[in-house]
C-alpha positions, -999 to +999 in steps of 0.1 A: +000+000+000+026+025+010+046+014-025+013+025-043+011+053-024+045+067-029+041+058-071+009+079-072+023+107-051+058+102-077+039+106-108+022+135-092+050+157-088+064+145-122+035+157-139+030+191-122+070+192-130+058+192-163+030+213-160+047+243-143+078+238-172+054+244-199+032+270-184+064+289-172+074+288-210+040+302-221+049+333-196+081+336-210+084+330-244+115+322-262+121+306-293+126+276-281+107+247-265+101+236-229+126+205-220+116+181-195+137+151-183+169+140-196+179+148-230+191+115-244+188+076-232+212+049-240+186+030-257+176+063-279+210+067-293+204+029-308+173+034-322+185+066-339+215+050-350+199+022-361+179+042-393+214+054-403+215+018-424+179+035-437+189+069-440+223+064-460+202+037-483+178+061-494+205+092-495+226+076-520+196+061-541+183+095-543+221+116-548+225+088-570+193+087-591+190+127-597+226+138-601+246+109-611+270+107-581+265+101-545+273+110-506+312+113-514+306+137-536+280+158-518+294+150-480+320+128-477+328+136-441+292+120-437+303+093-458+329+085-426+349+061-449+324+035-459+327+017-495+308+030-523+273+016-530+273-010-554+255-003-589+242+029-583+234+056-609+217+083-627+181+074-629+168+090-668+142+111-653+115+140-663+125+176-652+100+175-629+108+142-611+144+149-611+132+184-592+116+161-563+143+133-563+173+160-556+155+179-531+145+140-511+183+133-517+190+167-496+166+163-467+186+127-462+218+144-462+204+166-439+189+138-416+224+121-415+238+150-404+212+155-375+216+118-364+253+111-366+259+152-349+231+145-317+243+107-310+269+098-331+276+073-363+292+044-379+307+045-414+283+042-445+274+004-448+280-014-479+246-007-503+238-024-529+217-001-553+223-020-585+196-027-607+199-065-602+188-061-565+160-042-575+156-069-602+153-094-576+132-078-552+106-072-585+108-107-593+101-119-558+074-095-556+056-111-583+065-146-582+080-149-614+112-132-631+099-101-653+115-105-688+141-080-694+148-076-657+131-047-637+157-014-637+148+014-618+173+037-634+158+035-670+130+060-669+105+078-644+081+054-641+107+024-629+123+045-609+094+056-589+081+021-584+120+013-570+114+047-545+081+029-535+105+004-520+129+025-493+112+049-479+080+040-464+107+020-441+121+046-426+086+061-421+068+025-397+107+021-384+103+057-368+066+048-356+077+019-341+111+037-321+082+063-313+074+045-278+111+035-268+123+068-272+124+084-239+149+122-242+129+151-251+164+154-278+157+119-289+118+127-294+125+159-312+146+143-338+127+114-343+099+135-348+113+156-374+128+126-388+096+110-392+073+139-402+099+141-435+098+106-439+061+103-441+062+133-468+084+114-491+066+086-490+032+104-491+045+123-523+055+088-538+024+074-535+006+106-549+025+107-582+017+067-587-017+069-573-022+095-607-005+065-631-023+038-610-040+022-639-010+030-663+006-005-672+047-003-669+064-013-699+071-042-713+054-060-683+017-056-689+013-050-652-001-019-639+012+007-617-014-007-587-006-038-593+033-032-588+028-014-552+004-045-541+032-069-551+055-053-532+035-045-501+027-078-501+064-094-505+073-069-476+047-081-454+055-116-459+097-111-453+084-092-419+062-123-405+042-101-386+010-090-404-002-066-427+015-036-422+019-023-454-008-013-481-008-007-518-023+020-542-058-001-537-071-021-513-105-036-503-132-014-493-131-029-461-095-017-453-101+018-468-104+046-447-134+042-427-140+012-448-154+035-473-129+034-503-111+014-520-084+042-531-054+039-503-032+072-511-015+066-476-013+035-460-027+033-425-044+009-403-084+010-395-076+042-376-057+059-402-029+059-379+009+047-396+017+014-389+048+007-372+076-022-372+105-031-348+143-032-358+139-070-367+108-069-390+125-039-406+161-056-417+142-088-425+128-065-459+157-044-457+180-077-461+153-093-482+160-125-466+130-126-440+156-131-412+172-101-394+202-125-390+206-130-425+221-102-447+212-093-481+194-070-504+202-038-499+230-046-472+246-073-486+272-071-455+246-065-430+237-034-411+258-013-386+247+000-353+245-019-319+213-037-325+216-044-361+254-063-353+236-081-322+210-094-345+244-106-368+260-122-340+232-140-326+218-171-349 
């Protein structure tokens, strides 16, 4: 009784802590935002570390696909010393698409910055953004090898289908840290990290959702069609559910159950679905086993918890 006593009395003064902090802020306005707690945990500076492997993937896919040449050109000192991703290359792309793609390619410059200068960073891992892997992960998608191979870097279309892949990653991988984040530092860059993210991806999905019935040449399949696929294979390498939604799903998994179009992909709330670390590097890897590496780190990811997953069987 006295335990309970002493919690309720604990969380108390920890919340009028936080009330007074944020009121006393609203008296004195600065530009800056009321801080409660500690700033950083040592579990925080994993999880952040941890989408580095996502971040740099999708930085030098993006550097890559609009100007031809990569994170040691742009930032090296980013770049820390890590190999140069394998296959990657100018994507042939309309004016406008090339536009968006450069501008992404700067925000993840910009969010590898922000994570490696608040808690720190490995080296870039080794990438593999040839158009075999994509290749694969097309085939795999659809259950049959696509005849020539898929390549993302041969016109807008492709390489819009291969953007479908990478970022919506980083966007549940940030939902599911959300929780286990505990600094108010931590929370603020994850939330910024996230909210940019979950534009991306949101843009993505607009510009196919306008092509959805469009079939990508030579393959007779249509644009929709595509995103299922790969929804689909991503659910199945994470073994835990449906988290992950094409351009058009049942009525009954619509918003509201209402409609069938699925712009963003939510659960029956409309809220963003989230993974965990291991569901994440089991697409990532393309191996459905976060012990297995492959796909897009062919040498396995970097960080604390992506080598534990490496070192464990």
């Amino acid at each position: 009784m006295a335990f309970v006593a002493f919690r309720v009395l604990s969380l108390f003064v920890l919340s009028t802590a936080a009330v007074v902090t944020v009121i006393g802020a609203a008296k004195n306005p600065t530009c800056g935002s009321p801080t409660i707690g500690e700033p950083l945990f040592p579990l925080d500076r994993d999880l952040l570390q941890f989408a580095l492997n996502l971040e740099h993937t999708e930085c030098d896919f993006f550097l890559f696909g609009a100007l031809g040449r990569g994170l040691d050109s742009v930032a090296p000192e980013l770049a820390m010393g890590g190999p140069p991703p394998i296959g990657a290359r100018k994507a042939n792309l309309d004016a406008t698409t090339k536009l968006i793609i450069e501008e992404f390619a700067y925000q993840e410059v910009g969010h590898l910055r922000a994570i490696k200068s608040t808690v720190g960073g490995f080296p870039r891992p080794q990438l593999d953004l040839s158009a075999h892997n994509f290749a694969n992960i097309m085939d795999n998608a659809l259950g049959y090898h696509l005849n020539p191979p898929f390549d993302p870097y041969v016109d807008t279309l492709n390489y819009l289908l291969a953007s479908y892949a990478i970022p919506y990653m980083g966007l549940v991988a940030y939902v599911g840290a959300n929780p286990n984040t505990n600094g108010f530092v931590a929370k603020r860059l994850l939330a910024g990290l996230l909210a940019v993210e979950a534009g991306q991806d949101a843009i993505i999905r607009a510009i196919l959702y306008q092509r959805k019935d469009e079939l990508v040449a030579p393959y007779n399949i249509t644009v929709a069609e595509f995103t299922v696929r790969i929804s689909e294979l991503r659910n199945r390498l994470a073994m835990c559910g449906m988290k992950d939604e094409g351009l058009l799903v049942p009525r009954e998994l619509g918003a509201e159950a209402r409609m069938s179009t699925n712009i963003l992909s939510a659960n029956k709330d409309s809220l963003g679905y989230k993974r965990t670390p291991a569901e994440v590097l089991r697409v990532v890897y393309g191996t459905g086993s976060e012990h297995v590496p492959g796909g897009f780190l062919p040498k396995g990811g970097d960080g604390k918890i992506a080598r534990a997953f490496l070192a464990s069987p």
